[in-house]
C-alpha angles and dihedrals in degrees: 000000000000107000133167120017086348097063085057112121114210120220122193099182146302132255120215108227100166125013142181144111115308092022154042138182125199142176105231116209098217133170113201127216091267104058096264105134120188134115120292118204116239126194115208113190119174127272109280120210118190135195117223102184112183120180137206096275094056097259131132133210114241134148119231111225154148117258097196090204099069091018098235150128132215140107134300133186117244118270147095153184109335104225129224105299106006131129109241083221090063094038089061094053092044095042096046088054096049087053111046101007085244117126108208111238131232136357103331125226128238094235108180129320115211137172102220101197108038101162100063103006162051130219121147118211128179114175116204116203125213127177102221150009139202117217107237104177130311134306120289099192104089103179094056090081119190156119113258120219137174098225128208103249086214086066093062103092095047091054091049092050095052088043094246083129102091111217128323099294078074104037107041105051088041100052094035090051086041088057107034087057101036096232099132093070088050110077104137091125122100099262113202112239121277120259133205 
């Protein structure tokens, strides 16, 4: 095992090879702990900032969709990509009410921030908590299609087990806020029945 100063990895620049809004892909000159020196690809996606709204009854707000590049279906917290500019803060409310026509209430939490794919990417998440929303119409953001949901946070665990959590903006900040709070061993309320 290579450990301290040795385990550093050197980097002497990146190349762009593709570019635009949502992506971009470089060659990374990059020199490993043990002397070998190419270029790495390196994937860069936008800063992500997502809103986890939880209310009093221990549910939380989600949309059940269908993502086509990994066919499948499941639920994903609302959120989306922070503009020039904008404070992710302020991405996560507006995004949340484009896509559910539900403004967060009250002063928001920084949750947890991650970088889920650290080997080969990066894609910058921070996940903000409220504790509660008003509706205030219906979505805007008509290509975000789904079906929205308050969802039991009880129910978290078992969704995550059977994969209907989509990607770690849905997974991280659910199961971090289920276990640092202990929800997910409660249970003991009446849960609706799950739909597909």
């Amino acid at each position: 095992m290579v450990t301290g100063e040795h385990a550093h990895w050197q980097t002497f620049g990146e190349r762009t090879i593709y570019d635009n809004k949502w992506v971009r892909l470089g060659l990374t000159d990059v020199q490993a702990p043990n002397g070998e020196r190419w270029e790495y690809h390196v994937v860069h996606l936008a800063r992500i900032a997502i809103a986890l709204i939880v209310d009093e009854q221990d549910r939380v707000l989600m949309l059940w969709r269908y993502r086509f590049v990994t066919d499948q279906w499941g639920y994903e917290l609302l959120g989306g990509l922070v503009e020039d500019g904008e404070d992710p803060t302020a991405t996560a409310a507006r995004e949340a009410a484009e896509e559910s026509g539900y403004r967060p209430l009250g002063e928001p939490e920084h949750l947890i921030g991650f970088e889920p794919l650290p080997g080969q990417v990066t894609a910058p998440v921070d996940v903000f908590l409220w504790r509660g929303a008003e509706q205030i119409g219906e979505p805007t953001d008509t290509e975000e299609v789904g079906r929205l949901e308050w969802v039991w946070l009880s129910r978290i665990p078992g969704l995550a087990q059977r994969q209907q959590l989509l990607g770690a903006g849905a997974l991280v900040p659910l199961l971090y806020y289920v276990a640092s709070r202990g929800a997910g061993a409660a249970g003991g309320q009446d849960e609706p029945t799950e739909s597909a």
